[in-house]
PDB file with one MODEL, atoms N, CA, C and O in Angstrom:
MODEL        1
ATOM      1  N   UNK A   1       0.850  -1.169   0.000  1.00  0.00           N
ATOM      2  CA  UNK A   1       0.000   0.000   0.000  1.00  0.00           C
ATOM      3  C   UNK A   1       0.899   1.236   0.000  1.00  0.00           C
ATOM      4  O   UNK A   1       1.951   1.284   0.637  1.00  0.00           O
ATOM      5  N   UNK A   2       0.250   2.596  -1.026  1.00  0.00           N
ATOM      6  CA  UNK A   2       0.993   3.782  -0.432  1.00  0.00           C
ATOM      7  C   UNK A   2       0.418   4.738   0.387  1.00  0.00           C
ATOM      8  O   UNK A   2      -0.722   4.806   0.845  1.00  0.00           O
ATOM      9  N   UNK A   3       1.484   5.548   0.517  1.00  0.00           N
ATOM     10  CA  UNK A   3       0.705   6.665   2.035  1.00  0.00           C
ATOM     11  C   UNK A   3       1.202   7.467   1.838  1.00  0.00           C
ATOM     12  O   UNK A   3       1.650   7.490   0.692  1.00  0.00           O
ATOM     13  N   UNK A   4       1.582   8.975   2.920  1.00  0.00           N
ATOM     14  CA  UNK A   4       2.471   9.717   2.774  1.00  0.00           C
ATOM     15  C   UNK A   4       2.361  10.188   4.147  1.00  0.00           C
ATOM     16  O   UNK A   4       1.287  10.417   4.703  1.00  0.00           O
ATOM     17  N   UNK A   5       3.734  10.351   4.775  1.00  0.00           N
ATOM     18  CA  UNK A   5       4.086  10.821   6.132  1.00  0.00           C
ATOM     19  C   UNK A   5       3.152  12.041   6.061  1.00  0.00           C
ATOM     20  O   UNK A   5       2.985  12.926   5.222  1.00  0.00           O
ATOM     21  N   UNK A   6       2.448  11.674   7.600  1.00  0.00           N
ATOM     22  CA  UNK A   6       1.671  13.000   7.489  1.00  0.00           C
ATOM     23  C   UNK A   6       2.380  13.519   8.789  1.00  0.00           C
ATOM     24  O   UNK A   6       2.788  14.662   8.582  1.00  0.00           O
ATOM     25  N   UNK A   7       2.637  13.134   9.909  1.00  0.00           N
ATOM     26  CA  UNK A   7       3.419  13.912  10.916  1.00  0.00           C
ATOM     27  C   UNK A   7       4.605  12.514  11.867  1.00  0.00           C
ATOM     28  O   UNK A   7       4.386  11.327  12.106  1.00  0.00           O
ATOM     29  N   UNK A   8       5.448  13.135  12.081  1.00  0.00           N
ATOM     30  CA  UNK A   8       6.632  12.306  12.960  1.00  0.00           C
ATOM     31  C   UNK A   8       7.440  12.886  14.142  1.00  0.00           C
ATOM     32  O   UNK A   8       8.316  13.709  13.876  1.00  0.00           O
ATOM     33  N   UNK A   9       7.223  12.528  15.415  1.00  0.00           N
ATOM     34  CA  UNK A   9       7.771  12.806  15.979  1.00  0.00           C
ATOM     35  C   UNK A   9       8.709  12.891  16.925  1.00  0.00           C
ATOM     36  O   UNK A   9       9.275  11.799  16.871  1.00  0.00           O
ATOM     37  N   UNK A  10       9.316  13.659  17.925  1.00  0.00           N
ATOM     38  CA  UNK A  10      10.709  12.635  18.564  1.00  0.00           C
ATOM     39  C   UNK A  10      10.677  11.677  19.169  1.00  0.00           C
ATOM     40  O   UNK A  10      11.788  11.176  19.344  1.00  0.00           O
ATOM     41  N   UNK A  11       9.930  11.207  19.557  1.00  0.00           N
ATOM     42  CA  UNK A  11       9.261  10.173  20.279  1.00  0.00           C
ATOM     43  C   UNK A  11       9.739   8.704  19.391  1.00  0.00           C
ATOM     44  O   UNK A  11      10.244   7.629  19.715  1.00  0.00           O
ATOM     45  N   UNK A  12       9.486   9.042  18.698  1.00  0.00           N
ATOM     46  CA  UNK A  12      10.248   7.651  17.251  1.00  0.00           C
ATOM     47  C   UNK A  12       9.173   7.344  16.560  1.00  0.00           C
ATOM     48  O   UNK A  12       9.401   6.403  15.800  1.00  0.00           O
ATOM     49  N   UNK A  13       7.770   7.864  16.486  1.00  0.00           N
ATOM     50  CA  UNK A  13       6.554   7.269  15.603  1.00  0.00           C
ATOM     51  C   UNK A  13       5.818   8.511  14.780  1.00  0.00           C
ATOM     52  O   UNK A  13       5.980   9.727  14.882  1.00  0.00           O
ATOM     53  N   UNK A  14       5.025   7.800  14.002  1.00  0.00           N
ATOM     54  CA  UNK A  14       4.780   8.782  13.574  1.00  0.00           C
ATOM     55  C   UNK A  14       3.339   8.374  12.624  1.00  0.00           C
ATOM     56  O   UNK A  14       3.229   7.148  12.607  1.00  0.00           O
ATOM     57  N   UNK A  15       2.331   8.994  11.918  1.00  0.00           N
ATOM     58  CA  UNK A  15       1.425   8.786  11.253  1.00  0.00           C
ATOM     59  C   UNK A  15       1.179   8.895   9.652  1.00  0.00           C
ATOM     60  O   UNK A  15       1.640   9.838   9.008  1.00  0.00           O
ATOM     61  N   UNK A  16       0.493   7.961   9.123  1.00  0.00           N
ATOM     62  CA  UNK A  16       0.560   8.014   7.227  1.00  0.00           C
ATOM     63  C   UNK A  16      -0.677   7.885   7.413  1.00  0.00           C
ATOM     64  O   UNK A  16      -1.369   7.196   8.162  1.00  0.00           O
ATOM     65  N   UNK A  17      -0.975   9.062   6.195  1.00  0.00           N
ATOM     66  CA  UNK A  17      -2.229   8.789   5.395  1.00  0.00           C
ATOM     67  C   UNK A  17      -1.869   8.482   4.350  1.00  0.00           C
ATOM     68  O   UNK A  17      -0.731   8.451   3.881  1.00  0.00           O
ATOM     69  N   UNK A  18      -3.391   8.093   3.676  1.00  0.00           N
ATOM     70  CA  UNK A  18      -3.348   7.157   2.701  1.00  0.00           C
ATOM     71  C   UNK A  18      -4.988   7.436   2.301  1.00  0.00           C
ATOM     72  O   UNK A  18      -6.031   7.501   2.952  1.00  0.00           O
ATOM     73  N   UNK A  19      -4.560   7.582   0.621  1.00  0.00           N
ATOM     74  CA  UNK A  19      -5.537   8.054  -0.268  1.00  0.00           C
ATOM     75  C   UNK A  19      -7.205   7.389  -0.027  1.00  0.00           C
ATOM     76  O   UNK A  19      -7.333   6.168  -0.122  1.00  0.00           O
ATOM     77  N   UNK A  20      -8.154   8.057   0.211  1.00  0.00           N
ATOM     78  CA  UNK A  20      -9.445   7.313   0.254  1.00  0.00           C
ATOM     79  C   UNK A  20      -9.918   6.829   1.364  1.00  0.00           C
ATOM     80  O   UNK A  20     -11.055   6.365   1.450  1.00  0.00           O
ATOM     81  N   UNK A  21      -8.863   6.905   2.590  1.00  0.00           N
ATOM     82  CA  UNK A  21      -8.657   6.497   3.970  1.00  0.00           C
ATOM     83  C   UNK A  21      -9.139   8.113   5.146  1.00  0.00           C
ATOM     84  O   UNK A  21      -8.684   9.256   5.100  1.00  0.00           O
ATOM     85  N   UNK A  22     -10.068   7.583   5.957  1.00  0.00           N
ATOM     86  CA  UNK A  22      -9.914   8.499   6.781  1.00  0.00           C
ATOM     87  C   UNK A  22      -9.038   8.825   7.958  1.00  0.00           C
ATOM     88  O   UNK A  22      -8.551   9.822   8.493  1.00  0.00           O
ATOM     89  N   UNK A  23      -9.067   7.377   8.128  1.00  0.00           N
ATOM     90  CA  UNK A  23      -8.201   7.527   9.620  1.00  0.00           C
ATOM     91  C   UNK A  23      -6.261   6.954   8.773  1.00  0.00           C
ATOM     92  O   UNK A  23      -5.835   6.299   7.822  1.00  0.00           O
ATOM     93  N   UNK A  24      -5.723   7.778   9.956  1.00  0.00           N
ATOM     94  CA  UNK A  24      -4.565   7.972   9.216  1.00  0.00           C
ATOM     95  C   UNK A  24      -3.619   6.806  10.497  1.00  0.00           C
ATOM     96  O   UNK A  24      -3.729   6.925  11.718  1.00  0.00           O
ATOM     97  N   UNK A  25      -2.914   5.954   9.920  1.00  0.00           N
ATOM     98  CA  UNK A  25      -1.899   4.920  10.239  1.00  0.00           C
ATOM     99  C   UNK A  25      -0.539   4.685  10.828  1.00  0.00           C
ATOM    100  O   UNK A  25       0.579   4.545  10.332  1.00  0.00           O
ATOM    101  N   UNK A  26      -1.118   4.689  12.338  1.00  0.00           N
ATOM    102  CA  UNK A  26      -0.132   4.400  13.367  1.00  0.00           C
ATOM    103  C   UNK A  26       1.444   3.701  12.786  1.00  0.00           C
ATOM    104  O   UNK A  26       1.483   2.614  12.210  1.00  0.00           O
ATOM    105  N   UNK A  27       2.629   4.514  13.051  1.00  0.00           N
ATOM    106  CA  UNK A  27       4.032   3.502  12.527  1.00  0.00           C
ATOM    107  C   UNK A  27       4.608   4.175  13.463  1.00  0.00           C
ATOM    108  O   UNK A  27       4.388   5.261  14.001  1.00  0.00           O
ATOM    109  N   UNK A  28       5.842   2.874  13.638  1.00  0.00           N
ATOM    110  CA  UNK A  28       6.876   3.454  14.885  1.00  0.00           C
ATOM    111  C   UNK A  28       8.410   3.007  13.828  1.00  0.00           C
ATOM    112  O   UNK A  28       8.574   2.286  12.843  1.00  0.00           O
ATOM    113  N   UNK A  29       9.221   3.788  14.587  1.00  0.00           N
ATOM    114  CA  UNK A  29      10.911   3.672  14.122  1.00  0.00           C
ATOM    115  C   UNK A  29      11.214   2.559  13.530  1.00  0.00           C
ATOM    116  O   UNK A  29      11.413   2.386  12.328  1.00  0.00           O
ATOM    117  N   UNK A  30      11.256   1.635  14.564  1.00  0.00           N
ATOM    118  CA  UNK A  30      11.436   0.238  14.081  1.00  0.00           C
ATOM    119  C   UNK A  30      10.782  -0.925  13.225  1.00  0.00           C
ATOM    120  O   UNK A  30      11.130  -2.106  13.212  1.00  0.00           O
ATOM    121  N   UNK A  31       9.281  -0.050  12.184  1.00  0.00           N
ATOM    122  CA  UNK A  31       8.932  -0.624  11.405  1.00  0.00           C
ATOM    123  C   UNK A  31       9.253   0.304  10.177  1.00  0.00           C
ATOM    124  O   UNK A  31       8.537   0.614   9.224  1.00  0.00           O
ATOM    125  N   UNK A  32      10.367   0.603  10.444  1.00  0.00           N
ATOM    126  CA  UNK A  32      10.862   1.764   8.618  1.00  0.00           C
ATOM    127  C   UNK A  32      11.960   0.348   8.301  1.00  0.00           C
ATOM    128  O   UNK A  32      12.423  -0.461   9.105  1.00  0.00           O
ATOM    129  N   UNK A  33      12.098   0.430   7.113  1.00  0.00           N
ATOM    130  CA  UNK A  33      13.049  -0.898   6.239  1.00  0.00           C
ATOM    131  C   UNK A  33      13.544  -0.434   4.768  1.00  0.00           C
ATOM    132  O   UNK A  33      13.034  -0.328   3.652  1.00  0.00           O
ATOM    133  N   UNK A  34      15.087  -0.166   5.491  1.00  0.00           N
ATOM    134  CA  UNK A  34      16.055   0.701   4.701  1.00  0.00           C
ATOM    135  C   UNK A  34      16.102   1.831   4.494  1.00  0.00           C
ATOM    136  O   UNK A  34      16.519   2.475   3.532  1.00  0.00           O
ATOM    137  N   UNK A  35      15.451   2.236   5.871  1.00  0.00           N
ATOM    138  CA  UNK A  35      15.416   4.136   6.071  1.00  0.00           C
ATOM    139  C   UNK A  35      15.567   4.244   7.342  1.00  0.00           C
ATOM    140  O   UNK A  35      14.837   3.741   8.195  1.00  0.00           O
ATOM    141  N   UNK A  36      16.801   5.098   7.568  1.00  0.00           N
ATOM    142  CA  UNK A  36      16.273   5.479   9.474  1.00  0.00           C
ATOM    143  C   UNK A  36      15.532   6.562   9.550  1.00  0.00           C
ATOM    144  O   UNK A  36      15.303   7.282   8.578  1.00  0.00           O
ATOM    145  N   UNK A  37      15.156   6.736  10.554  1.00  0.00           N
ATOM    146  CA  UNK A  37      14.315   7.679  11.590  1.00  0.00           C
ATOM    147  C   UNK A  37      15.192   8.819  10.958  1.00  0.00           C
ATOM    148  O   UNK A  37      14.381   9.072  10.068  1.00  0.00           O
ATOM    149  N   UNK A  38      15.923   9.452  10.789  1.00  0.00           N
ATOM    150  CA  UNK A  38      16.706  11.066  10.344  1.00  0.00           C
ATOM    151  C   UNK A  38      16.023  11.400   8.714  1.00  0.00           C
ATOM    152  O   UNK A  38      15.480  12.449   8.368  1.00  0.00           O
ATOM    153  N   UNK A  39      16.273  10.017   7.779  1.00  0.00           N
ATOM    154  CA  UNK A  39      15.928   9.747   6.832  1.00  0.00           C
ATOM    155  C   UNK A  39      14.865  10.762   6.223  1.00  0.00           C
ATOM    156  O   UNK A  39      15.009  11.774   5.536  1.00  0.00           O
ATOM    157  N   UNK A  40      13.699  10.086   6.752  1.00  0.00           N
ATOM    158  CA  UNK A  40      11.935   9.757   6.833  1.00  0.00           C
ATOM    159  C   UNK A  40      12.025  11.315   7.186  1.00  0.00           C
ATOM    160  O   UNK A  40      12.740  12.006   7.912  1.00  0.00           O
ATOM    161  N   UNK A  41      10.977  11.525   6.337  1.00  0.00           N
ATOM    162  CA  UNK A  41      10.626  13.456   6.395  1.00  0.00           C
ATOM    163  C   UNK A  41       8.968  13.239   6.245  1.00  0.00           C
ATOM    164  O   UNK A  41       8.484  12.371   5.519  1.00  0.00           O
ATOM    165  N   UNK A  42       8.309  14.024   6.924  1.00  0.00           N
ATOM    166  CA  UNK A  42       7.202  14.871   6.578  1.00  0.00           C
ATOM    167  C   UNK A  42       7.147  14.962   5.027  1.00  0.00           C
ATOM    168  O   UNK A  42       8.025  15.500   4.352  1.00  0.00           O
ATOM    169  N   UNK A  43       5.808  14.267   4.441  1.00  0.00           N
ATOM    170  CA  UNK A  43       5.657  14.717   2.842  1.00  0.00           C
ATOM    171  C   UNK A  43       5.933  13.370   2.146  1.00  0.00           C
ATOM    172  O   UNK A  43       5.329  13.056   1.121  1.00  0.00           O
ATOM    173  N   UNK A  44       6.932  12.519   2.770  1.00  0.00           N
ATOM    174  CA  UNK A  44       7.792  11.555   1.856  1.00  0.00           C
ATOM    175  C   UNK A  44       6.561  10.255   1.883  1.00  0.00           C
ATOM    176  O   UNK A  44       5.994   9.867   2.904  1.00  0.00           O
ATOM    177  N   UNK A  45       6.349   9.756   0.570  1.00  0.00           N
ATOM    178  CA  UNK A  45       5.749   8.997  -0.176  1.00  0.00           C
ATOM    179  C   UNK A  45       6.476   7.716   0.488  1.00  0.00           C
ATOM    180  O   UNK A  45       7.704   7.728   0.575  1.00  0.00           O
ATOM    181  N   UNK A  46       5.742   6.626   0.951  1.00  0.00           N
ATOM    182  CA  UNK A  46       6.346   5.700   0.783  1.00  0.00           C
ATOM    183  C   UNK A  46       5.117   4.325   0.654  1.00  0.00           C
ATOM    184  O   UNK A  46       3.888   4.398   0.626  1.00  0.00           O
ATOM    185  N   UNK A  47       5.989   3.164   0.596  1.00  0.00           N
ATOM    186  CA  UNK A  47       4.661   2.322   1.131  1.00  0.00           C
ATOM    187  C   UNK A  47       5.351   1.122   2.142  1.00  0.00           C
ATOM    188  O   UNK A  47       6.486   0.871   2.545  1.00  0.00           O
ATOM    189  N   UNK A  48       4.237   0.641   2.278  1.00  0.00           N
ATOM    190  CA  UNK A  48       4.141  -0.266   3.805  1.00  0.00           C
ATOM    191  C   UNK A  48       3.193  -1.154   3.231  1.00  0.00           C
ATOM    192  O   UNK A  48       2.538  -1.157   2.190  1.00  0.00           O
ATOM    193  N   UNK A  49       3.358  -2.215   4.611  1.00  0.00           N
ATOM    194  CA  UNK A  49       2.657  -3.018   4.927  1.00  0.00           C
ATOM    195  C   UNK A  49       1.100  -2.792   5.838  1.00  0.00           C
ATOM    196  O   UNK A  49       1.066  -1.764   6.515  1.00  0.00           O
ATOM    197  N   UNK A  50       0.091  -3.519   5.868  1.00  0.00           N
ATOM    198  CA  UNK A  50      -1.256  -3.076   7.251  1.00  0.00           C
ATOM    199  C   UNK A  50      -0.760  -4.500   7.932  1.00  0.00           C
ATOM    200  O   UNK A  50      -0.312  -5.617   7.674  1.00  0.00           O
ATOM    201  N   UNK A  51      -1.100  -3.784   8.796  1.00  0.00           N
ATOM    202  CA  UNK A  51      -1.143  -4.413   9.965  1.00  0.00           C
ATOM    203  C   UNK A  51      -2.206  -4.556  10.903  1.00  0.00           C
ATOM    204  O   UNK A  51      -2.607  -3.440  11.236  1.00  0.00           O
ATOM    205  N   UNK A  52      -2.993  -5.738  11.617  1.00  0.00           N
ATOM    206  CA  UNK A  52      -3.879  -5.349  12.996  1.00  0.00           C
ATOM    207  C   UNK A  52      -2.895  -5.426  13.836  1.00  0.00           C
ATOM    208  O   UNK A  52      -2.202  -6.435  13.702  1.00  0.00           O
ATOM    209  N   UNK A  53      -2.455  -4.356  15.056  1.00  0.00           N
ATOM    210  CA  UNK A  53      -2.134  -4.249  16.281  1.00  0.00           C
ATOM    211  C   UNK A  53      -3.097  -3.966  17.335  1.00  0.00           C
ATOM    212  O   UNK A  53      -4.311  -3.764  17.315  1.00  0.00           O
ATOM    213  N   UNK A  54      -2.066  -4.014  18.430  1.00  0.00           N
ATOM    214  CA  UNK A  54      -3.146  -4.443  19.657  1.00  0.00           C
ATOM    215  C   UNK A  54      -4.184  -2.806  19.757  1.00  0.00           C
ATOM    216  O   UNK A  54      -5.024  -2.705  20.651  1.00  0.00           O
ATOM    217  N   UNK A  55      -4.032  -2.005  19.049  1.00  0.00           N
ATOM    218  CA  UNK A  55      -4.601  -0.661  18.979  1.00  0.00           C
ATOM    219  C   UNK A  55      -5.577  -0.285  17.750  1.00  0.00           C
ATOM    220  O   UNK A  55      -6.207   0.756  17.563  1.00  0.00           O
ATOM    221  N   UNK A  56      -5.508  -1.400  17.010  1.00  0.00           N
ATOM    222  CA  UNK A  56      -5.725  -1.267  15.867  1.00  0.00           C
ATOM    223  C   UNK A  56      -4.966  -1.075  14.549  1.00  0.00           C
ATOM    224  O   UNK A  56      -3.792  -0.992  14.912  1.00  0.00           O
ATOM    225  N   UNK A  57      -4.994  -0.983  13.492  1.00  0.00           N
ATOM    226  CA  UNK A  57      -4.762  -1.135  12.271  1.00  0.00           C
ATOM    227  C   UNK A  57      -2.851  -0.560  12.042  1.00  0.00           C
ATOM    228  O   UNK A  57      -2.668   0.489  12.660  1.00  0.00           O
ATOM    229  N   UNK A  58      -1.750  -0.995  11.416  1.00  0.00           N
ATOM    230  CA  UNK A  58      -0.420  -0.190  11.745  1.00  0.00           C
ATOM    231  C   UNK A  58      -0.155  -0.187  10.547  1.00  0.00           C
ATOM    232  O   UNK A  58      -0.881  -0.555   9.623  1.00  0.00           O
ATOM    233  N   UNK A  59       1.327   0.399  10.486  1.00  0.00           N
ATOM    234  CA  UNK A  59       1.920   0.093   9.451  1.00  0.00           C
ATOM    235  C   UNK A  59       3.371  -0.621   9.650  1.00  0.00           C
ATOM    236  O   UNK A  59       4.097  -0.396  10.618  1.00  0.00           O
ATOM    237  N   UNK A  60       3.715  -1.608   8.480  1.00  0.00           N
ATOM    238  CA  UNK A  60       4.726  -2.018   8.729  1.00  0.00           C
ATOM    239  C   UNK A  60       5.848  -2.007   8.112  1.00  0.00           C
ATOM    240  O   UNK A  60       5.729  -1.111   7.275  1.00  0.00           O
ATOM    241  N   UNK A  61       7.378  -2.692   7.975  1.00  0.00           N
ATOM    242  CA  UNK A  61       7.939  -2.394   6.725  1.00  0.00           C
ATOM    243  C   UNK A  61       7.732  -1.226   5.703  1.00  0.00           C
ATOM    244  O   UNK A  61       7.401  -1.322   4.521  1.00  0.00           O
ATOM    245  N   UNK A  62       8.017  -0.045   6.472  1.00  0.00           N
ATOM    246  CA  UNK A  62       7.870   1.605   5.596  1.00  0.00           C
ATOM    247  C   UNK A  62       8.949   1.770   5.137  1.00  0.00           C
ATOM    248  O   UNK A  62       9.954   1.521   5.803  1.00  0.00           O
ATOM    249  N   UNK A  63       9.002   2.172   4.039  1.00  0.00           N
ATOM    250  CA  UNK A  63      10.320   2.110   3.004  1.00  0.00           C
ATOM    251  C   UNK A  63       9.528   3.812   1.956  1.00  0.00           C
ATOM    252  O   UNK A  63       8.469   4.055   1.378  1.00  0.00           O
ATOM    253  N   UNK A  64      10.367   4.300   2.137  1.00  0.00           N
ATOM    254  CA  UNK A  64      10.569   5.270   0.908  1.00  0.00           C
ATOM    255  C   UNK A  64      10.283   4.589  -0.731  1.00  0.00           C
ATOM    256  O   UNK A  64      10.484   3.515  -1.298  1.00  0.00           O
ATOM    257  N   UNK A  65       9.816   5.656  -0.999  1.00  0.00           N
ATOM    258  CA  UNK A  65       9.232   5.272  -2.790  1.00  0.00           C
ATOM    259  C   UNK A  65      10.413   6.401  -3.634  1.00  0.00           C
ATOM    260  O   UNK A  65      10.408   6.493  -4.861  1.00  0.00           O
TER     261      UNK A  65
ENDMDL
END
């Protein structure tokens, strides 16, 4: 699926939306793959994996496009 960083913060997580979607998709540091956390900007296109977590819906494996 694609998305686009909609906000990230120091904390290490951060949220993607994604076209046609209202609610926008919980990701943390350690599900980016072949990008670190400095990397990953506000704006940047990427895609992922969904996920159910214990909170509901995530993202996983986020990689830059």
């Amino acid at each position: 699926m694609t998305g686009t960083i909609k906000t990230k913060t120091e904390k290490g997580f951060g949220f993607i939306t994604r076209e046609g979607e209202t609610k926008d998709l919980f990701f943390h540091s350690n599900d980016l793959k072949g990008i670190t956390w400095d990397e990953i900007a506000v704006g940047d296109t990427v895609n992922f994996d969904v996920v159910d977590g214990e909170k509901g819906p995530s993202a996983k494996n986020v990689e830059r496009v």
